[in-house]
ROMI-968499 format. One line per 2 residues: for each residue y, z, x of N, C-alpha, C. Coordinates in steps of 0.2 Angstrom, whole numbers, plus 5000, padded with zeros to 4 digits. Example, Ala and Ser with C-alpha at 12.3 -4.5 7.8 and 13.67 -1.06 7.14 Angstrom:
4972/5039/5066/4978/5039/5062/4984/5039/5066 ~ 4989/5035/5064/4995/5036/5068/5000/5039/5064
END
This chain:
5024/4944/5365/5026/4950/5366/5022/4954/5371 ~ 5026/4960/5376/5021/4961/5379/5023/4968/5379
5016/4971/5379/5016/4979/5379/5014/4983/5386 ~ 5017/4988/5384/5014/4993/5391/5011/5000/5388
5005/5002/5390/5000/5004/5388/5001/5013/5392 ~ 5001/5016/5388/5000/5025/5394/4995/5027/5388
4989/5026/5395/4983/5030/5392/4983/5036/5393 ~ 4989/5040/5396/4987/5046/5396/4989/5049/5389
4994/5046/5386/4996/5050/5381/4993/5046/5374 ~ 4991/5038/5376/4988/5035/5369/4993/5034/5365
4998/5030/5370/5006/5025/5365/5006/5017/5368 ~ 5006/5016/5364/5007/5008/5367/5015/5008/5364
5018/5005/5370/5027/5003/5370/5028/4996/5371 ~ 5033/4993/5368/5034/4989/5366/5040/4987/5375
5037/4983/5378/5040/4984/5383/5047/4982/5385 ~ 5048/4977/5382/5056/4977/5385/5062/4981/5380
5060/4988/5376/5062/4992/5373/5061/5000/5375 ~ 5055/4998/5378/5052/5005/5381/5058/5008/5388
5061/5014/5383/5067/5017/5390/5064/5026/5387 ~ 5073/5028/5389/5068/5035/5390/5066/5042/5387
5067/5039/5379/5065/5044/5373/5058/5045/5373 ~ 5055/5038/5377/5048/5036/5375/5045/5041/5378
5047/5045/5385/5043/5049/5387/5037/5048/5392 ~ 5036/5043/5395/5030/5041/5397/5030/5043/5404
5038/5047/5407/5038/5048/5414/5034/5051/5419 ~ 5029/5057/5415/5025/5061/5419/5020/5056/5420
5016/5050/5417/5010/5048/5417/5012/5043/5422 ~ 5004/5044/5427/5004/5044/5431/5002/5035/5432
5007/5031/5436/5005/5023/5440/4998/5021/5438 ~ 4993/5025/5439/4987/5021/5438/4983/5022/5429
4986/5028/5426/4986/5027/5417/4991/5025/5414 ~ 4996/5017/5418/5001/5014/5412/4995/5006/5416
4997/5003/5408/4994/4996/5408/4998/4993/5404 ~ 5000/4985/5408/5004/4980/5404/5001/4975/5402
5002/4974/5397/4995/4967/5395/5000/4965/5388 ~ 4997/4958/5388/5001/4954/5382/4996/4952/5378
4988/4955/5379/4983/4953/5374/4983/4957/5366 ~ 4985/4953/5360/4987/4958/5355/4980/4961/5350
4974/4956/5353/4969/4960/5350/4965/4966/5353 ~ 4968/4965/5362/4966/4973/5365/4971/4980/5361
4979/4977/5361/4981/4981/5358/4978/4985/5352 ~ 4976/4980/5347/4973/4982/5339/4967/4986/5341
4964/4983/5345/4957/4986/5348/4958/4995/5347 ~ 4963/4996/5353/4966/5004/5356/4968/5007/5350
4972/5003/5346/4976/5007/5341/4969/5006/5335 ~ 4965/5005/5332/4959/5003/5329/4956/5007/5330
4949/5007/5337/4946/5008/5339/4945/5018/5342 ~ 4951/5018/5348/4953/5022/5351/4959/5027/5349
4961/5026/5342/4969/5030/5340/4975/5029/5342 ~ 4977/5025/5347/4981/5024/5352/4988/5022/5345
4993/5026/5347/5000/5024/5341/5002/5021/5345 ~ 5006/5017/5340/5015/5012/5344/5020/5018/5343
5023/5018/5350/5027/5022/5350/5034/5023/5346 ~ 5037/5025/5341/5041/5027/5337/5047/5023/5338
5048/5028/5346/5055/5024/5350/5056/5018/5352 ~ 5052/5016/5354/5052/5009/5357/5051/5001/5352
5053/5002/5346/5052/4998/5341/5058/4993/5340 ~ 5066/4993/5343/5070/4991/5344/5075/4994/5351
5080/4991/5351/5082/4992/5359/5085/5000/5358 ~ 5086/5004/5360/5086/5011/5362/5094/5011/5365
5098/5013/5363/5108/5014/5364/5107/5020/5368 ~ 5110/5019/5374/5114/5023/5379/5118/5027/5377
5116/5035/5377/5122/5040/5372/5124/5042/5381 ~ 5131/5045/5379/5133/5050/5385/5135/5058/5381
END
């Protein structure tokens, strides 16, 4: 599985569900990180407080 990381807000998103509830728009190209290492993950979330983000836990439906 692979995550993508936005250190500005401290959410790790599951990345092939991560769309646009998750909110990650404003942060900025150089604080998103993608990585597939799941003990860095633990690390962040452990370590540094970093949450899984709420939305991005399964695919996300396209409302109009």
């Amino acid at each position: 599985m692979y995550y993508f990381v936005d250190h500005k807000k401290k959410k790790i998103h599951q990345r092939q569900f991560a769309g646009d509830r998750c909110d990650f728009v404003e942060t900025p190209v150089e604080k998103r990180e993608f990585t597939d290492q799941v003990e860095y993950v633990q690390q962040l979330k452990n370590k540094d407080l970093y949450e899984m983000c709420k939305y991005c836990q399964q695919a996300q439906s396209i409302s109009s």
